[in-house]
N, C-alpha and C positions, 0 to 999 in steps of 0.2 A: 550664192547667198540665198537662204530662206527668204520668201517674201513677207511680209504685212498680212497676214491673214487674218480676214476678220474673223471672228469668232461670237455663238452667244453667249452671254452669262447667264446660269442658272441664277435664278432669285433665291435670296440666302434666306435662313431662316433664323427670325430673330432669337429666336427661343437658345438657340447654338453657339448665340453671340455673346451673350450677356456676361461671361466671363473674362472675354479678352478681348472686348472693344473699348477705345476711349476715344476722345472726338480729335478730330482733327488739329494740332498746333495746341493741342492740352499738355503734350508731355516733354519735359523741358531735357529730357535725360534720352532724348531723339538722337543716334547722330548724323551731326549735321556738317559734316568734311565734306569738301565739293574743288573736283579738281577741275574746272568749268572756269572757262576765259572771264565771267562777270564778277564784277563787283559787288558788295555789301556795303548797305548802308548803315547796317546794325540796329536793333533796337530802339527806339525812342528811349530816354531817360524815362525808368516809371514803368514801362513794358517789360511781360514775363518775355522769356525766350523761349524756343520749344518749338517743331512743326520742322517741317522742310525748310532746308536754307538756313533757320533760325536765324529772320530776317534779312537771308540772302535775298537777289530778286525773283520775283514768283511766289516769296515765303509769306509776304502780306504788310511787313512793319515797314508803314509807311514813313517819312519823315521828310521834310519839305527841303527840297533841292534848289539853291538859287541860283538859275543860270537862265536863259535866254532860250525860250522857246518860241519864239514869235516869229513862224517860217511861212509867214505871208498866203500860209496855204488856201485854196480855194473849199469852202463847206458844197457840202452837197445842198442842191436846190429843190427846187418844188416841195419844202418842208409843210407840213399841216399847223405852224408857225400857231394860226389863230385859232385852233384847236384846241390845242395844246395850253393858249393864253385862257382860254374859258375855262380850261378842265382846273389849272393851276389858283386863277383866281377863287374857285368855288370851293377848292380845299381851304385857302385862306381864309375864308369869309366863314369856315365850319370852327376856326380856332377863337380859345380866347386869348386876349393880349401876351400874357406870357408863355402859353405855346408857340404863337405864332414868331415874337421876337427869338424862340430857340430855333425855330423852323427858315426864318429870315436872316439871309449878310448882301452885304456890299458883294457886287459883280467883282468891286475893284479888293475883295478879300482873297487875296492870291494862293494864300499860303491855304487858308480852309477850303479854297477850289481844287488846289490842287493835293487834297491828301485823301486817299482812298484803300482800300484794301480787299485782300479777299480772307482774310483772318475773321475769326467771330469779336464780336464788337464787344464784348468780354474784354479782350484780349489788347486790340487795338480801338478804341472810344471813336466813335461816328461821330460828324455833325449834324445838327438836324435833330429829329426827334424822331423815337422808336416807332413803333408801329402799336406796340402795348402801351404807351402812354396816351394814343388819340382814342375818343371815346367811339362810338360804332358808326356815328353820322362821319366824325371825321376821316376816319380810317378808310371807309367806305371811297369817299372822295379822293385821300391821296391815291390808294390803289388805280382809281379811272384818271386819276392823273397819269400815273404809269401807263394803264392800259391804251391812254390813247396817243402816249409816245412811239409804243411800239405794233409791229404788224402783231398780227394774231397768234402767228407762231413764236415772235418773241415773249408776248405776253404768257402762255402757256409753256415756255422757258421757266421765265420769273417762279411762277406757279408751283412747277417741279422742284428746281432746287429748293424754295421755303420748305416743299414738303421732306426732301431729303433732309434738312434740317431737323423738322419734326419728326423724323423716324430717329435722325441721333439722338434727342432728347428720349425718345421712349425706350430706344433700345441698344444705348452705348450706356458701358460701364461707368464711367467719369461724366456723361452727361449733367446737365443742370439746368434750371429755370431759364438761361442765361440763353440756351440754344432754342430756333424755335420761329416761325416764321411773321409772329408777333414781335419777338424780343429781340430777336436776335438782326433786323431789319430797318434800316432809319433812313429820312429822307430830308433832305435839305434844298431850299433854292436860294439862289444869287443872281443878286438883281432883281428889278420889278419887273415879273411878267406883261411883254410887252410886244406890238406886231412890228416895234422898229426897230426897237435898240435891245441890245445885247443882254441875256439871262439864261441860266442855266438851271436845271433840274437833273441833282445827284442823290441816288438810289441804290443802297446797295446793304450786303451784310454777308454772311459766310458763304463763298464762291460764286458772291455775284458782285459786282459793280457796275452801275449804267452811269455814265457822266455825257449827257445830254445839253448841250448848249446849242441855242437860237438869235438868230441877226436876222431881222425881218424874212423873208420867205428861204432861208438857207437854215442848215443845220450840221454839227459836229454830234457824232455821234460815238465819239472815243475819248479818252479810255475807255475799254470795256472788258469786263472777266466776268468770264463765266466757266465754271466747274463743278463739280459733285461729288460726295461724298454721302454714301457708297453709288458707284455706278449705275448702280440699278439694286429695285427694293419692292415688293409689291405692298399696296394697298387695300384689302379687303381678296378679292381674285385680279383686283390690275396689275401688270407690271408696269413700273414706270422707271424710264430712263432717260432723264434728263438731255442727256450729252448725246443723246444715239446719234440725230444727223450730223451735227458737226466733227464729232468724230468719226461716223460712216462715212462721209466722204472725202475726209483728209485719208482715210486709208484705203478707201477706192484709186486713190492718186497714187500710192505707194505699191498695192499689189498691180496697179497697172502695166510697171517698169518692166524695165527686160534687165536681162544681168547687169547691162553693160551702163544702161540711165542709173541701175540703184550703185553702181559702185561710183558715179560719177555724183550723187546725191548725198552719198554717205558721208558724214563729217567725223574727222579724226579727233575730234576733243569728247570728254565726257559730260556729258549737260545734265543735270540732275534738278533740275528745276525750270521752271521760264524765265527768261534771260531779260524783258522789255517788261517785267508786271511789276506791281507796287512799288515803290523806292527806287525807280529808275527812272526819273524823267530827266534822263538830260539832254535829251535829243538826238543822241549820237548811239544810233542803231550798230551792232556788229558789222563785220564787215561781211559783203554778200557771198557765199559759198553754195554748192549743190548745181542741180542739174537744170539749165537754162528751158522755161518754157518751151521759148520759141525751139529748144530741140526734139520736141516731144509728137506724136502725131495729133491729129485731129480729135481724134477722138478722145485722145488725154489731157490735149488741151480744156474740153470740153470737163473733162473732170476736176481741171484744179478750176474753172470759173465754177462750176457746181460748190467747190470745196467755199471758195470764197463766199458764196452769196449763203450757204449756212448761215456766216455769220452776220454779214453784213443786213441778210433780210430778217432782223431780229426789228429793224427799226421801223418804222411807218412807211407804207410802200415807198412813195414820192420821194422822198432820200435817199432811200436805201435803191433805184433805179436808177439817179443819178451818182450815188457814188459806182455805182458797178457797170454803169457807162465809163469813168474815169478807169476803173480797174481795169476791164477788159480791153480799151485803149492801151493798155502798159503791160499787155499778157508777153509781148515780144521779148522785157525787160525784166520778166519776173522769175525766180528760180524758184523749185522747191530742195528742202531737203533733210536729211532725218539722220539721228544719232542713237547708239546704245544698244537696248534690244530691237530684235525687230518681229517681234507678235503685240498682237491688242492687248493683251492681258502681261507684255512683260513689263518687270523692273525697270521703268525709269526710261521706256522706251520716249522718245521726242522726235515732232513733225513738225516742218517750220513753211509757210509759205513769205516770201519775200518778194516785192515788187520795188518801185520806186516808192510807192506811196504805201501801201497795203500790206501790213504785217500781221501774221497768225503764227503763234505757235499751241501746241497742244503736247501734255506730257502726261506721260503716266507716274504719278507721284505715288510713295509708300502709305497708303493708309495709318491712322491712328485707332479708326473707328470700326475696321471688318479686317478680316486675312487676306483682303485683296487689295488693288492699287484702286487711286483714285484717278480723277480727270480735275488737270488745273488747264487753261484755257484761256487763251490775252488775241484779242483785236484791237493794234493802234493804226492808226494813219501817219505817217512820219511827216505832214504837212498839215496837217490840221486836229489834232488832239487838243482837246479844251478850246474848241471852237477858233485857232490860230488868232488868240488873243491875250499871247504874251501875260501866261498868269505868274510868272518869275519875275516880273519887270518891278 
């Protein structure tokens, strides 16, 4: 079997595109057949359809699941908790009353906690308020809100994708007002920002989600999607590429294999989407398949803890060390493994890491917006998502 070869992408030219791009989960006449073991939750009542899945899971249309996620799990510790409580308060204090009441729910609002997406908020409606509705003082604030959730490379994450955003709006066919790292962007919190009890700060808009929830010095850091569209784009002479490390090193883990790891990795279903993203919280992960860590050498061990802390050090260092103390306790327990094509740049190619606790997957999805595939992208905890505080109950 062919390996996982990474590859570069040339930077496209926008000029080339303007005919036959349109943005992501714009075009409703997608087909969206999927012979993939997952579920669909469908459309919300009111939601276009259109994109990958067309509301399969991965595809973005969220819709509130009521079952019983409260699996006692343990958050990562040494959170930046009171940080975080100063950066949040000082956005609040920049709203007036009716922004802030859109900006403000109940910790105990379960169903607004728990809906999220990686579709443009067009498409599927955010809570919380836009990023183009706060004025420069406030905006200014939520963003350091954000920024001081996340380590430095997470934040420079956030960054990218908005801009991949703004390059659909300038330079996809179907584009609109709608797309765009102002518009397209909204942020919500639940509960009162606090050093002891329970509140969460949710961030997100087209292929990004952060769902960040805090319990005195601990922290939950999952849900989380992050994706782009187009892969890579340049800026002025930059190129920027959003997804590079975390997709470089899920497929540093893949070309690692020798024949005998990848045919033991390889999974016999077709998966054309991510299997645990939007519209799936039910807690009940696939079952585990592909090639056991612990059978892997040293050095490749070394690669899937590499692959993991991509995503996991998106968050403030102090979490994000203590979850990847947990993770790499569980490397013995953890498999990786991949379905479909197997190049960077193919159709529908998917890379899965699975632990007890720690799951990643990454796909390469069919573009709406370029002639190329895109990057969709899900980190959950399967013990602690939405801060193991029972938001179904």
């Amino acid at each position: 079997m062919t390996k996982l070869r990474r590859s570069i992408v040339a930077p496209i030219a926008a000029a080339a595109l303007l005919s036959t791009v349109a943005a992501c989960g714009s075009d409703s006449s997608t087909d969206t057949s999927s012979s993939s073991t997952a579920g669909s939750s469908g459309p919300p009542s009111g939601f276009p359809g259109g994109g990958p899945g067309n509301g399969a899971p991965g595809g973005g249309l969220q819709t509130f699941t009521a079952v019983d996620l409260d699996t006692d799990g343990e958050n990562g510790s040494d959170a930046n908790t009171t940080d975080v409580v100063t950066a949040a308060k000082t956005f609040l204090a920049t709203l007036d009353a009716d922004t802030a009441a859109k900006v403000s729910y109940d910790f105990t609002d379960n169903e607004s906690r728990q809906t999220w997406s990686n579709f443009p908020a067009q498409q599927v409606p955010r809570k919380g308020v836009a990023l183009s509705d706060l004025d420069t003082n406030a905006k200014a604030a939520a963003m350091a809100l954000v920024k001081t959730m996340l380590s430095a490379e997470g934040y420079a994450q956030v960054q990218a994708i908005q801009e991949a955003d703004d390059w659909l709006r300038e330079n996809s066919a179907s584009g609109t007002d709608s797309f765009g790292s102002d518009t397209d962007y909204y942020i919500a919190i639940y509960g009162t920002p606090s050093a002891s009890d329970s509140f969460m700060v949710q961030f997100g808009g087209h292929h990004l989600a952060r769902n960040y929830t805090y319990k005195g010095t601990t922290a939950s850091i999952t849900p989380d999607f992050t994706g782009t569209e187009p892969k890579s784009f340049t800026i002025g002479s930059t190129d920027v590429e959003p997804m590079k490390e975390k997709a470089g090193t899920l497929f540093d883990v893949f070309d690692s294999l020798s024949e005998e790891q990848e045919s033991q990795a390889e999974l016999s279903d077709t998966i054309d989407d991510i299997l645990m993203g939007p519209g799936v919280d039910s807690g009940e992960f696939p079952e585990t398949q592909g090639v056991a860590v612990s059978d892997l050498s040293t050095d490749q061990q070394q690669l899937v803890l590499d692959a993991i802390g991509a995503w996991v050090d998106d968050a403030a260092p102090g979490v994000a060390a203590s979850l990847m103390e947990t993770y790499k306790s569980q490397l013995d327990q953890t498999y990786v493994a991949f379905a479909n094509s197997d190049t960077i740049d193919g159709e529908s190619t998917y890379l899965r890491i699975d632990g007890p606790r720690v799951w990643i997957e990454l796909v390469n999805t069919r573009s709406q917006s370029t002639p190329n595939v895109h990057y969709h992208g899900v980190y959950r905890d399967k013990n602690d998502d939405y801060g193991s505080t029972n938001p179904s109950a």
